[in-house]
mmCIF file of the protein (N, C-alpha, C, O) and its ligand, coordinates in Angstrom:
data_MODEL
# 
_entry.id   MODEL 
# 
loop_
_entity.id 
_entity.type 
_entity.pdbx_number_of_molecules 
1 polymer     1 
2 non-polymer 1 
# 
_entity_poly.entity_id                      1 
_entity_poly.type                           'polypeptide(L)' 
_entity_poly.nstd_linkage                   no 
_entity_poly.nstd_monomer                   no 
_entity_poly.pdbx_seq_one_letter_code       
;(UNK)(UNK)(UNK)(UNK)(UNK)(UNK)(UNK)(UNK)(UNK)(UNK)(UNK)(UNK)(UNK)(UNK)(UNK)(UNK)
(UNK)(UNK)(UNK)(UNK)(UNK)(UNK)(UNK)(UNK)(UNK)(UNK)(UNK)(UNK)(UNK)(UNK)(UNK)(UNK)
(UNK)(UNK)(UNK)(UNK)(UNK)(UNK)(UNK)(UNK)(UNK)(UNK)(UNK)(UNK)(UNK)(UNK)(UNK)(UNK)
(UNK)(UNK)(UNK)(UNK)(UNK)
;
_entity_poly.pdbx_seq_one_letter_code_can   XXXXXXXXXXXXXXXXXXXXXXXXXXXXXXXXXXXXXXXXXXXXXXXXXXXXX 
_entity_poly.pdbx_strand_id                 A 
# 
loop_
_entity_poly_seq.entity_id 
_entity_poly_seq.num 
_entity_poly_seq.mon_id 
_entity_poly_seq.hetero 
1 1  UNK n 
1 2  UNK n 
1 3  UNK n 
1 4  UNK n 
1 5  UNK n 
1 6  UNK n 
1 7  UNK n 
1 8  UNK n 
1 9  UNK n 
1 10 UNK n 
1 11 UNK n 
1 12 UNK n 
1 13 UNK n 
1 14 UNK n 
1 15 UNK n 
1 16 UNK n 
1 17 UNK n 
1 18 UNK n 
1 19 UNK n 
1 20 UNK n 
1 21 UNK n 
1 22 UNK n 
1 23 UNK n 
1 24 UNK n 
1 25 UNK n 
1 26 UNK n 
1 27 UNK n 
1 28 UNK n 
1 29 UNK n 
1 30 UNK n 
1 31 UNK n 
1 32 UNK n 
1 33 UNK n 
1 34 UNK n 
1 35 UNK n 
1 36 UNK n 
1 37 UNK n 
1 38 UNK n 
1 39 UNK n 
1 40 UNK n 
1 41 UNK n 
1 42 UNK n 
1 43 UNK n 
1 44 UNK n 
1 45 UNK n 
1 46 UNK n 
1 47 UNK n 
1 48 UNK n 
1 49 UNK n 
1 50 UNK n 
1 51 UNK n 
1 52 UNK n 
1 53 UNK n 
# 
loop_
_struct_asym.id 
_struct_asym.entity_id 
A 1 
B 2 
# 
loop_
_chem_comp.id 
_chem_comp.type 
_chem_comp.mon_nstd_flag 
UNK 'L-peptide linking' . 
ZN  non-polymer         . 
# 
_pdbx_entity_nonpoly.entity_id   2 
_pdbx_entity_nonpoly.name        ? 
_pdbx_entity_nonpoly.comp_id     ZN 
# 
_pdbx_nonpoly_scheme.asym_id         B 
_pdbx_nonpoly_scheme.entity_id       2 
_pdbx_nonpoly_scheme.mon_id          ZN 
_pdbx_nonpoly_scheme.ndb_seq_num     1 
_pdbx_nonpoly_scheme.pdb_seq_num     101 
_pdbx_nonpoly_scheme.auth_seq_num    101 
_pdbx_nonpoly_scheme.pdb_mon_id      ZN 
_pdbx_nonpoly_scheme.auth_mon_id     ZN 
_pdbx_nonpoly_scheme.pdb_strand_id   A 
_pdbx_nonpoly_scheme.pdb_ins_code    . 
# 
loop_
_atom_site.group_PDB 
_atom_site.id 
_atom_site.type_symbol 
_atom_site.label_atom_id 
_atom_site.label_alt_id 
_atom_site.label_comp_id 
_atom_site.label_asym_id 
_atom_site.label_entity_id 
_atom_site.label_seq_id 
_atom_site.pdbx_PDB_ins_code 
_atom_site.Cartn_x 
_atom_site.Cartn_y 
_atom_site.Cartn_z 
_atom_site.occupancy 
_atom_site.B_iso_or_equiv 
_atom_site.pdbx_formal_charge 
_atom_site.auth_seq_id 
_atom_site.auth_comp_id 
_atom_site.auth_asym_id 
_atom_site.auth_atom_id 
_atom_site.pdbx_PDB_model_num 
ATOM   1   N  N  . UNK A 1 1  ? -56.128 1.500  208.743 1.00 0.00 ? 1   UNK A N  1 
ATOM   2   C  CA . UNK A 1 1  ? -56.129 2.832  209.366 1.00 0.00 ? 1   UNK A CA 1 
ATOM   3   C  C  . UNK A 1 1  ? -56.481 3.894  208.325 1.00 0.00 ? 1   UNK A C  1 
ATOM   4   O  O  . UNK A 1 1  ? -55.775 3.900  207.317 1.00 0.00 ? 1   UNK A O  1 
ATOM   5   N  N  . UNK A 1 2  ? -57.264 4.608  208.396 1.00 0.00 ? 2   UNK A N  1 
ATOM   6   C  CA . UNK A 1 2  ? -58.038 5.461  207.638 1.00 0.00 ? 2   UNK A CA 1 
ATOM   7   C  C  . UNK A 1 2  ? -57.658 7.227  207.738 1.00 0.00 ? 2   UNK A C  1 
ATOM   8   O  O  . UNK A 1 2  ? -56.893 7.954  207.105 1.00 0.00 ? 2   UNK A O  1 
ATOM   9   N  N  . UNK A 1 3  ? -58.496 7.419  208.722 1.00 0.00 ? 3   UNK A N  1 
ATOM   10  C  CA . UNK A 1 3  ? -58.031 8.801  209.136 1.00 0.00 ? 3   UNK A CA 1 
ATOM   11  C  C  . UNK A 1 3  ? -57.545 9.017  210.364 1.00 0.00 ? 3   UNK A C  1 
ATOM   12  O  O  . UNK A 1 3  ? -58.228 9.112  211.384 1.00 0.00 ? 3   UNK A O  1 
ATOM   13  N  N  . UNK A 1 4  ? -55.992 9.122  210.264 1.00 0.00 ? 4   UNK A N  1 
ATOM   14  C  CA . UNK A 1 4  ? -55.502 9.173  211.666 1.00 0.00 ? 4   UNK A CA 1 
ATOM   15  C  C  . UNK A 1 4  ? -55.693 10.837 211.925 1.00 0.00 ? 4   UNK A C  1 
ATOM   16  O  O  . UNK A 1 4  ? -54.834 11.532 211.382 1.00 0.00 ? 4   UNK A O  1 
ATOM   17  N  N  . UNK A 1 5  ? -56.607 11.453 212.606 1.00 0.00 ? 5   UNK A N  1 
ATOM   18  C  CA . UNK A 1 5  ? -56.412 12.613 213.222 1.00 0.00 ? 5   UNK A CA 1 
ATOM   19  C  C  . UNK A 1 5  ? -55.648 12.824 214.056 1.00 0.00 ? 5   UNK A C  1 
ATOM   20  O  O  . UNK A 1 5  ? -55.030 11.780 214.260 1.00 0.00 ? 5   UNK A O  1 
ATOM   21  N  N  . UNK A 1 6  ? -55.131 14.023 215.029 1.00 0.00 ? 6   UNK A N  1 
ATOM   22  C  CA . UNK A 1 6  ? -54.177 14.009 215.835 1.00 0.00 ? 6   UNK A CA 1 
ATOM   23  C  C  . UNK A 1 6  ? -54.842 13.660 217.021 1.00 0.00 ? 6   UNK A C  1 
ATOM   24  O  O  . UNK A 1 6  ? -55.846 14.194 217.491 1.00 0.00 ? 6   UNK A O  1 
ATOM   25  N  N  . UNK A 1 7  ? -54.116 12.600 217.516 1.00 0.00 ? 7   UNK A N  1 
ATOM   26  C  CA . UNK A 1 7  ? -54.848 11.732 218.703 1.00 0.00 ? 7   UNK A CA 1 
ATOM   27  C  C  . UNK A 1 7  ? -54.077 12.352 219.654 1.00 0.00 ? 7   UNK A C  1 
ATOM   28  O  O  . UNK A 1 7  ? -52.858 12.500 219.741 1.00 0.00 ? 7   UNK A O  1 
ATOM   29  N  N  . UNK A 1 8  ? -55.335 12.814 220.612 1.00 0.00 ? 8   UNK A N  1 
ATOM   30  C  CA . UNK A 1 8  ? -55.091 13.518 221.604 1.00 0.00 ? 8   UNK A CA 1 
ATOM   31  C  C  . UNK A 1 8  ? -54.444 12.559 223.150 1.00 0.00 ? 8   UNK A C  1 
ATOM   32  O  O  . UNK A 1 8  ? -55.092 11.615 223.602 1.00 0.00 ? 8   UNK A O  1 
ATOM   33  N  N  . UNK A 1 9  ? -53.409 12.915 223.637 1.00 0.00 ? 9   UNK A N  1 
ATOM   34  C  CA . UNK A 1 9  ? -52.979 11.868 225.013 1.00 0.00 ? 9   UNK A CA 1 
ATOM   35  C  C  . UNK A 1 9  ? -53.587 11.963 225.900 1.00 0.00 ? 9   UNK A C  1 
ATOM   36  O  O  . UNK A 1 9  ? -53.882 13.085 226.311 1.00 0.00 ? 9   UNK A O  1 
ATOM   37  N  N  . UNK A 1 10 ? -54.005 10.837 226.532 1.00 0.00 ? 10  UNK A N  1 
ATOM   38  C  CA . UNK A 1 10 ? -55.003 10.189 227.589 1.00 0.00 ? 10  UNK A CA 1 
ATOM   39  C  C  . UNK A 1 10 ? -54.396 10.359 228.345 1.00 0.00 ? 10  UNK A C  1 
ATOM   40  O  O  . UNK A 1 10 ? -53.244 10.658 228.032 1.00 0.00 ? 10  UNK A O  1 
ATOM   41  N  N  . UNK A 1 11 ? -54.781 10.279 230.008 1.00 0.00 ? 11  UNK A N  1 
ATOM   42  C  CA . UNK A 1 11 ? -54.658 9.935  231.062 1.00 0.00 ? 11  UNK A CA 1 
ATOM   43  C  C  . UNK A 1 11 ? -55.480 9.432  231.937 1.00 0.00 ? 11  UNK A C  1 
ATOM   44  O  O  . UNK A 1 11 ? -56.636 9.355  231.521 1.00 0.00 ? 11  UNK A O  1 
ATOM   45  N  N  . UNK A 1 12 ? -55.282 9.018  233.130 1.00 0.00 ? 12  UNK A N  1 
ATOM   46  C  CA . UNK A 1 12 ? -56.271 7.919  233.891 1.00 0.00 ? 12  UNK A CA 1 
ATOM   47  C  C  . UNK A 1 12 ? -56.294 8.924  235.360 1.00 0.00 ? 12  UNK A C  1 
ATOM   48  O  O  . UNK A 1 12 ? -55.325 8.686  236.081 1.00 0.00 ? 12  UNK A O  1 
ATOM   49  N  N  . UNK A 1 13 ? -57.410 10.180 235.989 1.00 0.00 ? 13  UNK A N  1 
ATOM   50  C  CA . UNK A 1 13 ? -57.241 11.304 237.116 1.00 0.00 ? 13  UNK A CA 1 
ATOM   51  C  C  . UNK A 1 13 ? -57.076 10.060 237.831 1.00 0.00 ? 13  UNK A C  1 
ATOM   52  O  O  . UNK A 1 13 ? -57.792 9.066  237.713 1.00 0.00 ? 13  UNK A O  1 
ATOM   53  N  N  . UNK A 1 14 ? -55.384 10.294 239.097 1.00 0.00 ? 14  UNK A N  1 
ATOM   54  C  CA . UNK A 1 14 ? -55.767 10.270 240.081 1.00 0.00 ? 14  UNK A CA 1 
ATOM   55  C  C  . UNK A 1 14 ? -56.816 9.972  241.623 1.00 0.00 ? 14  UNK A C  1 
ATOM   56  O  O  . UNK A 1 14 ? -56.832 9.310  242.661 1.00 0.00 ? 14  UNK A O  1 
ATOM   57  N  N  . UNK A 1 15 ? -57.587 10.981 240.866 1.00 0.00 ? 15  UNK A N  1 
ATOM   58  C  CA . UNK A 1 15 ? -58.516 10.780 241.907 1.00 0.00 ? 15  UNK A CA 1 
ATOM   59  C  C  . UNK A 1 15 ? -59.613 10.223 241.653 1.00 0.00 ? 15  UNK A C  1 
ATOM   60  O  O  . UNK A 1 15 ? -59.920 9.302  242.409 1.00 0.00 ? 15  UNK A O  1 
ATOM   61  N  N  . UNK A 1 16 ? -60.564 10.569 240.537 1.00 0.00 ? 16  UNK A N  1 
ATOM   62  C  CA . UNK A 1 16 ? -61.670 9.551  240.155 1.00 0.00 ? 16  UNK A CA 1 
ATOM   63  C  C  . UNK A 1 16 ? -61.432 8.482  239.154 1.00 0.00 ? 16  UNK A C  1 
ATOM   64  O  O  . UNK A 1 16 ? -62.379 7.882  238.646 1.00 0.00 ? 16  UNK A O  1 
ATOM   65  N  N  . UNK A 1 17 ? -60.481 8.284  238.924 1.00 0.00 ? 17  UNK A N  1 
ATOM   66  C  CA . UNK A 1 17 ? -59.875 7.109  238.028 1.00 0.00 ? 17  UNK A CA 1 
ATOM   67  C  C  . UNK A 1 17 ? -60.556 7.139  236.345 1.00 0.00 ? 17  UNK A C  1 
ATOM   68  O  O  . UNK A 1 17 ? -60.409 6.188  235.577 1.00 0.00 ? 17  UNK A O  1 
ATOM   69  N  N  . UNK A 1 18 ? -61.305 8.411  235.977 1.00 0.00 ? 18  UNK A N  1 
ATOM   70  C  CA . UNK A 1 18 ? -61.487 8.256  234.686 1.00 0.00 ? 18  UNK A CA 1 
ATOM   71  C  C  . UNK A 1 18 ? -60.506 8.443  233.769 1.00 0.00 ? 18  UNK A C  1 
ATOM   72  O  O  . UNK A 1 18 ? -59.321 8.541  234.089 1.00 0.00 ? 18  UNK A O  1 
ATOM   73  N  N  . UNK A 1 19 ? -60.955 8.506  232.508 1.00 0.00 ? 19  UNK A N  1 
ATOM   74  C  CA . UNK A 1 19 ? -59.744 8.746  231.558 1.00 0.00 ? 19  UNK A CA 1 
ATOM   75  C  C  . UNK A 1 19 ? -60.684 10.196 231.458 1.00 0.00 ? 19  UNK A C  1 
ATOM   76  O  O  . UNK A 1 19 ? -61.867 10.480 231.648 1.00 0.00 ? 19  UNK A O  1 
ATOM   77  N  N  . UNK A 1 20 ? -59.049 11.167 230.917 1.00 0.00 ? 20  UNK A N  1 
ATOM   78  C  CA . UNK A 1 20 ? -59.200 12.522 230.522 1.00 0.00 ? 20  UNK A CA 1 
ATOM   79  C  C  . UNK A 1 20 ? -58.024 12.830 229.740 1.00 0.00 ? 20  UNK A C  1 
ATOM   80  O  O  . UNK A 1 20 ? -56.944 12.240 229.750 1.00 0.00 ? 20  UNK A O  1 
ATOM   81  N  N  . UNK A 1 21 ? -58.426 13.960 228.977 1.00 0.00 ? 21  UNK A N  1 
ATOM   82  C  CA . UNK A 1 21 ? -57.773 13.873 227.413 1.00 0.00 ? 21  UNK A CA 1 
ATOM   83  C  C  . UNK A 1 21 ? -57.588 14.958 227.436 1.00 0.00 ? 21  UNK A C  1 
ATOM   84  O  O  . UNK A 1 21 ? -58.370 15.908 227.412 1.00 0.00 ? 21  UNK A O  1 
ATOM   85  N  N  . UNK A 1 22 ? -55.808 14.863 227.520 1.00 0.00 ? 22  UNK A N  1 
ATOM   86  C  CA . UNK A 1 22 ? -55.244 16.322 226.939 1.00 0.00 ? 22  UNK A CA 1 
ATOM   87  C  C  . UNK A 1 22 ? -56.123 17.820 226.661 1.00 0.00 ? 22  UNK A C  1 
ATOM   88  O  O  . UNK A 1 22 ? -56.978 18.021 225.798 1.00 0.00 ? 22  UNK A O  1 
ATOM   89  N  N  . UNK A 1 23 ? -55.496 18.961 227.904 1.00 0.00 ? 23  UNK A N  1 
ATOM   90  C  CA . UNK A 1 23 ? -56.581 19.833 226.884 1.00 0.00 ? 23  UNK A CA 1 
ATOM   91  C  C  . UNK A 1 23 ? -55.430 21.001 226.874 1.00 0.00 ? 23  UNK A C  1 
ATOM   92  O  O  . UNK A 1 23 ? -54.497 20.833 227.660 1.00 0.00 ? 23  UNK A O  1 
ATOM   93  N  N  . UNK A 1 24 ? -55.419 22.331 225.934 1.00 0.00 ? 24  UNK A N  1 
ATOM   94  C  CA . UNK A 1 24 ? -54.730 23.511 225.496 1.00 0.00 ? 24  UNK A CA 1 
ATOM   95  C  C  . UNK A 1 24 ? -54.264 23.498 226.975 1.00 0.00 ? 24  UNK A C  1 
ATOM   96  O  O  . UNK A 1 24 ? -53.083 23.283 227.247 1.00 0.00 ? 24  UNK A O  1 
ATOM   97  N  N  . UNK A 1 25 ? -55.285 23.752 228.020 1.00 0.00 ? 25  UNK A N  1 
ATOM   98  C  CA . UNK A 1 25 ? -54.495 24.741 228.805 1.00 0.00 ? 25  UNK A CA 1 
ATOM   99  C  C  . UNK A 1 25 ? -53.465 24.248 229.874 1.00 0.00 ? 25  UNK A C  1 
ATOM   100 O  O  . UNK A 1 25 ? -52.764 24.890 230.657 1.00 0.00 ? 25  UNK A O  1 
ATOM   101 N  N  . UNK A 1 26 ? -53.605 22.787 229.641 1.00 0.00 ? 26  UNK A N  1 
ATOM   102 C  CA . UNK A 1 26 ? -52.056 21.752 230.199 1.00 0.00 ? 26  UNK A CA 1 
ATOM   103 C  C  . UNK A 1 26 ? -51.025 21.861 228.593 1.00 0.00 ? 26  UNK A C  1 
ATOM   104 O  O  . UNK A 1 26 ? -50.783 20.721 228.196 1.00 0.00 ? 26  UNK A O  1 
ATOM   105 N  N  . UNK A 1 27 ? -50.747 22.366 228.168 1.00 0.00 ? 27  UNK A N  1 
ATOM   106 C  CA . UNK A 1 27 ? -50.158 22.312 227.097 1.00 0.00 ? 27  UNK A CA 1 
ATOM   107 C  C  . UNK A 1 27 ? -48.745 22.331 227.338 1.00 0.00 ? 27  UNK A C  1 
ATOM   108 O  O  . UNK A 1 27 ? -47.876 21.689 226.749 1.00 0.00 ? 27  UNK A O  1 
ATOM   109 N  N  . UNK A 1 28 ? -48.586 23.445 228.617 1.00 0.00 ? 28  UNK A N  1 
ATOM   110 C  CA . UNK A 1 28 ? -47.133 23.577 229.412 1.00 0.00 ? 28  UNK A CA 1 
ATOM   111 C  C  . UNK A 1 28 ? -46.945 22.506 230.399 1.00 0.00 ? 28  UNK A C  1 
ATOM   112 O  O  . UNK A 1 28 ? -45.849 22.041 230.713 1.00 0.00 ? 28  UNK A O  1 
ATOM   113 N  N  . UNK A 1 29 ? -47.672 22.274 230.699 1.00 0.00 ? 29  UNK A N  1 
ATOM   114 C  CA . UNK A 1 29 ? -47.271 20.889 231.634 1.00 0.00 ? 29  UNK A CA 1 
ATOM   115 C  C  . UNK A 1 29 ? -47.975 19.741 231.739 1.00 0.00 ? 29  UNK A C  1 
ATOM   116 O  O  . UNK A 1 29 ? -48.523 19.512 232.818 1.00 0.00 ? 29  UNK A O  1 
ATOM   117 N  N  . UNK A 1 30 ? -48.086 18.913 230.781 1.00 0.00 ? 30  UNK A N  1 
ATOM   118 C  CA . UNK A 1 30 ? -49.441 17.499 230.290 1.00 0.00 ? 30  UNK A CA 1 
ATOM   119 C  C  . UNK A 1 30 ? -48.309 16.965 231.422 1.00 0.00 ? 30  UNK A C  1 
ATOM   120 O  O  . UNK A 1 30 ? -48.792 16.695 232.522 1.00 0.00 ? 30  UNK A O  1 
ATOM   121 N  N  . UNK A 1 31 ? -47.202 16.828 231.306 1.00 0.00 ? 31  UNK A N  1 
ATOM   122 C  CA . UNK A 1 31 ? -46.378 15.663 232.166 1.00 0.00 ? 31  UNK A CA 1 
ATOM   123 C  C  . UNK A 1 31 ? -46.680 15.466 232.941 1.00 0.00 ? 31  UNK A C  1 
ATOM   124 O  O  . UNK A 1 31 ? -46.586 14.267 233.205 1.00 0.00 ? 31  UNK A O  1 
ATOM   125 N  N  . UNK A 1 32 ? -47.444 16.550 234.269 1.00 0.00 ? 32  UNK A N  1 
ATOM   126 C  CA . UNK A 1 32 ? -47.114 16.753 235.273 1.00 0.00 ? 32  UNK A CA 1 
ATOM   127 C  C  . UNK A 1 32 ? -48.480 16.927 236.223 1.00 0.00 ? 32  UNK A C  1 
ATOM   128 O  O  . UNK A 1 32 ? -48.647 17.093 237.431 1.00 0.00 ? 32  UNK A O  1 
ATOM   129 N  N  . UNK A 1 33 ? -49.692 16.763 234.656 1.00 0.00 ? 33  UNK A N  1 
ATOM   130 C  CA . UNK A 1 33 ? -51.275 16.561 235.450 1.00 0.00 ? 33  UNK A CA 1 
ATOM   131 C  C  . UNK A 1 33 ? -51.354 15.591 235.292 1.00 0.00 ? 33  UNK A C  1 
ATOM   132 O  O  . UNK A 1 33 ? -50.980 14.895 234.349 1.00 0.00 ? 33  UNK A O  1 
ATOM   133 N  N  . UNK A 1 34 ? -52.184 15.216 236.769 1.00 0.00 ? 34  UNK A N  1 
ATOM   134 C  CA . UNK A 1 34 ? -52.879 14.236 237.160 1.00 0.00 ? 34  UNK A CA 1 
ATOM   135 C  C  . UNK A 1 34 ? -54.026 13.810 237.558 1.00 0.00 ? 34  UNK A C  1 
ATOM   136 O  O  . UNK A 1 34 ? -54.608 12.742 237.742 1.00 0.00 ? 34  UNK A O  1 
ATOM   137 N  N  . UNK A 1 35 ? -54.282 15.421 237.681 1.00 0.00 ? 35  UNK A N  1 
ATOM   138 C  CA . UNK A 1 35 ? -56.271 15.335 237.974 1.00 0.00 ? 35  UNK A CA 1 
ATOM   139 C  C  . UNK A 1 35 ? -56.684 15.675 236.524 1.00 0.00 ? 35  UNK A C  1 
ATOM   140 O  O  . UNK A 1 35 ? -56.200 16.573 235.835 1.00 0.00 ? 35  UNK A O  1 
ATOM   141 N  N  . UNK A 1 36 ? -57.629 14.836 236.185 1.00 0.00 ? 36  UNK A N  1 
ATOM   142 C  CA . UNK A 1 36 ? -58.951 16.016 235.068 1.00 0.00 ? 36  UNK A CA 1 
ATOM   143 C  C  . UNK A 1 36 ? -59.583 17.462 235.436 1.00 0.00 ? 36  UNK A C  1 
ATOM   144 O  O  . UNK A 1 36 ? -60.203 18.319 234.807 1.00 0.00 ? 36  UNK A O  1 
ATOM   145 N  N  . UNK A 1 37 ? -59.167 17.326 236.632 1.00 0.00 ? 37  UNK A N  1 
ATOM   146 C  CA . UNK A 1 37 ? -59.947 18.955 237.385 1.00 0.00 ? 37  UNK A CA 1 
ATOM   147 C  C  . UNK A 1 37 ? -59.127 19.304 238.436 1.00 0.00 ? 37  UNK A C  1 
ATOM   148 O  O  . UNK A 1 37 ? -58.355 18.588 239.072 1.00 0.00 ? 37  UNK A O  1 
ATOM   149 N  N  . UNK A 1 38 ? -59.440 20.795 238.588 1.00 0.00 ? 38  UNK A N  1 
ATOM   150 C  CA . UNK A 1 38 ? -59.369 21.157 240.006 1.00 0.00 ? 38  UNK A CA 1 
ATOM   151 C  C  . UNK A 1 38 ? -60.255 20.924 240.754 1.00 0.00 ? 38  UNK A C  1 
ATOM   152 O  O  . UNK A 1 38 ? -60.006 21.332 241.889 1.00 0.00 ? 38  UNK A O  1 
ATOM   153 N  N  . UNK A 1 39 ? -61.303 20.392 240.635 1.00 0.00 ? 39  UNK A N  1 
ATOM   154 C  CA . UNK A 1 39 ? -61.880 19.758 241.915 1.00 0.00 ? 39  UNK A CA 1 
ATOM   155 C  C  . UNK A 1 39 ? -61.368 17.811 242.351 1.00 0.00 ? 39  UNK A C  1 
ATOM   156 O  O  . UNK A 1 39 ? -61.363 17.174 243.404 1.00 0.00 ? 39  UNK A O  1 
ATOM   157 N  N  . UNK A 1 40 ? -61.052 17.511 241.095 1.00 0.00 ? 40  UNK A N  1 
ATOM   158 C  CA . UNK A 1 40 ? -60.380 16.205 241.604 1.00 0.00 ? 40  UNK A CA 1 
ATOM   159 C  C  . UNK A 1 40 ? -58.995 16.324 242.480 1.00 0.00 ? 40  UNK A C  1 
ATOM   160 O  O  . UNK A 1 40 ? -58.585 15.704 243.461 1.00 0.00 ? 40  UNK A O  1 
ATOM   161 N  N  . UNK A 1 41 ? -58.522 17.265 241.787 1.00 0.00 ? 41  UNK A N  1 
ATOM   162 C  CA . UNK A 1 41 ? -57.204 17.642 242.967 1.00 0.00 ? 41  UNK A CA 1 
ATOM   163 C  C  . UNK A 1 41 ? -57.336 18.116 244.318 1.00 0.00 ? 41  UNK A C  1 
ATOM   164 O  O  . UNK A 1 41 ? -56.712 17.750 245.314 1.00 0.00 ? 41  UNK A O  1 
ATOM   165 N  N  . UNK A 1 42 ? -58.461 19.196 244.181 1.00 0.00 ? 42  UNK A N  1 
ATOM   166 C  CA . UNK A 1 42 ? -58.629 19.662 245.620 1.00 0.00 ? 42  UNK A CA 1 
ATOM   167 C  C  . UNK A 1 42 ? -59.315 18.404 246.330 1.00 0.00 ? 42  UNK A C  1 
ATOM   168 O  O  . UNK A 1 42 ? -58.918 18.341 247.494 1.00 0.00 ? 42  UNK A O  1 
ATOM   169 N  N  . UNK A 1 43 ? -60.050 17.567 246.071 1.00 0.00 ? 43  UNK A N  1 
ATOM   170 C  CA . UNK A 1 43 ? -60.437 15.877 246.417 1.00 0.00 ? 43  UNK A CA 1 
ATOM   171 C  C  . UNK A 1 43 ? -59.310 15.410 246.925 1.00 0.00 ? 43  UNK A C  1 
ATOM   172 O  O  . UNK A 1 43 ? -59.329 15.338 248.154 1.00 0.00 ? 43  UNK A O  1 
ATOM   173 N  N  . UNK A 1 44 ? -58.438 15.103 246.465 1.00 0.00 ? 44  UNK A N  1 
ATOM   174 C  CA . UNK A 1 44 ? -56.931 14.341 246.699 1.00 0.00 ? 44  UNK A CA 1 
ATOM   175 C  C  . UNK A 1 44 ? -56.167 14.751 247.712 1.00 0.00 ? 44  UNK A C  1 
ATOM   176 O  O  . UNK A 1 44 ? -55.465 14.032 248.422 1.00 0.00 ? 44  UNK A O  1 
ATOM   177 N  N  . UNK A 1 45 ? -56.343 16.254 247.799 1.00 0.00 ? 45  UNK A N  1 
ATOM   178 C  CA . UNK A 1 45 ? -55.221 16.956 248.748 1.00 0.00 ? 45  UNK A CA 1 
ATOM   179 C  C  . UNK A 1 45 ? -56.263 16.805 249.999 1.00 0.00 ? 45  UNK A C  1 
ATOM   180 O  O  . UNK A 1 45 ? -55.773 16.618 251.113 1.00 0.00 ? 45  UNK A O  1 
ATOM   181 N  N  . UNK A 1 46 ? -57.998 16.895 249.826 1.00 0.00 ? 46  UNK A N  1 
ATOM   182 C  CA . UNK A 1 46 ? -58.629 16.830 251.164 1.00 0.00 ? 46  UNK A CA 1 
ATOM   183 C  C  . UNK A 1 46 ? -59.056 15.018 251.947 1.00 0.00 ? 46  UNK A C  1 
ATOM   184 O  O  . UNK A 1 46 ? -59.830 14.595 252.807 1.00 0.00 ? 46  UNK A O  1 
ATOM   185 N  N  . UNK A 1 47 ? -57.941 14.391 250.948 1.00 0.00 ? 47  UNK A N  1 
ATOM   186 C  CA . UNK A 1 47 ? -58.278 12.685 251.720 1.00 0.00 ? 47  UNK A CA 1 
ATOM   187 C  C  . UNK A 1 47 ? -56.731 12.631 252.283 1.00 0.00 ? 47  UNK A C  1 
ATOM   188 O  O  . UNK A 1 47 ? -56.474 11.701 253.047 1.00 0.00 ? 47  UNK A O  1 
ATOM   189 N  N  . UNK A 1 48 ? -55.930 13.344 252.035 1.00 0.00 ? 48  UNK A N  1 
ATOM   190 C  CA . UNK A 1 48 ? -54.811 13.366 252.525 1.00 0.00 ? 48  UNK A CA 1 
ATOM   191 C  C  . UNK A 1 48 ? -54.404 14.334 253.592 1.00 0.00 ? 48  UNK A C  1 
ATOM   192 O  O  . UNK A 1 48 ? -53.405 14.273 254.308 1.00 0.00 ? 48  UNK A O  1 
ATOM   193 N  N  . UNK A 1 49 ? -55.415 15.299 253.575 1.00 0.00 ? 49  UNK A N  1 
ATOM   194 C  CA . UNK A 1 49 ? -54.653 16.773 254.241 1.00 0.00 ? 49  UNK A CA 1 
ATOM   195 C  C  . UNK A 1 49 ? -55.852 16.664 255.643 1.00 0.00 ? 49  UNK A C  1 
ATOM   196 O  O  . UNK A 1 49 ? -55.862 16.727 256.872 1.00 0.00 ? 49  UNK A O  1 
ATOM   197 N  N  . UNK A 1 50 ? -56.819 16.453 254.435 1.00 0.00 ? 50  UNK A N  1 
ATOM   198 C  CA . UNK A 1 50 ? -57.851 17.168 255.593 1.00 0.00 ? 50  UNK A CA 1 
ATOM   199 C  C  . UNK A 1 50 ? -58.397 16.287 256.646 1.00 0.00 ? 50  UNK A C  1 
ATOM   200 O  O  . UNK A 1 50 ? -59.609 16.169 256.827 1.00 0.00 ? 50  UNK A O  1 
ATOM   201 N  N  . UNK A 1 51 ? -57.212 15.471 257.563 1.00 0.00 ? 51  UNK A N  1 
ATOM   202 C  CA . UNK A 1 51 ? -57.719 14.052 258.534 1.00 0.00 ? 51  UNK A CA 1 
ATOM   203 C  C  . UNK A 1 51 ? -57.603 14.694 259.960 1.00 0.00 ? 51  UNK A C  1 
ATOM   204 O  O  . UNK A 1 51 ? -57.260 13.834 260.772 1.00 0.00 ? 51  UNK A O  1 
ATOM   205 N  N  . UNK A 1 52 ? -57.800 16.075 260.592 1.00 0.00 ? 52  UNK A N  1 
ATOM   206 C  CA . UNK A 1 52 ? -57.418 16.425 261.474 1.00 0.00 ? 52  UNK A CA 1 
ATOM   207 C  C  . UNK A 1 52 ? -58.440 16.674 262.064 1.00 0.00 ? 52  UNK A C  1 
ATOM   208 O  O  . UNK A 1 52 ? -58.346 17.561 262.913 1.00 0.00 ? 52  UNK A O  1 
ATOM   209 N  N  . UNK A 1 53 ? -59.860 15.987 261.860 1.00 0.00 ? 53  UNK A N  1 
ATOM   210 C  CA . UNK A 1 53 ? -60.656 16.210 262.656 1.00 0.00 ? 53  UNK A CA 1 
ATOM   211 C  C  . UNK A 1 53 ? -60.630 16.487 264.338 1.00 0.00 ? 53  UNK A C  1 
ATOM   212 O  O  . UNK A 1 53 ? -61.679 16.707 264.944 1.00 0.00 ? 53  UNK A O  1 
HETATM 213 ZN ZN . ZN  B 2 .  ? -60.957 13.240 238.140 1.00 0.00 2 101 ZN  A ZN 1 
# 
């Protein structure tokens, strides 16, 4: 192990199943995201919400 920089924490969105990496402006709440985006979230809430055709 060479240069350990500060390794940033991963996660796997929810909704498109990629990995996405910690950023500043989850800083108050990394625990508690689960999308990489607000459009993956608004995705999530419209396969769940939006069935009322
Ligand atoms: Zn996503």
């Amino acid at each position: 192990m060479k240069h350990r920089k500060a390794h940033l924490p991963q996660k796997v969105c929810q909704s498109c199943k990629r990995l996405f990496s910690w950023r500043k402006k989850w800083q108050k709440d990394w625990e508690q995201v689960k999308y990489c985006s607000k459009r993956c979230r608004n995705e999530r809430h419209s396969l769940i919400e939006g069935n009322d055709a």
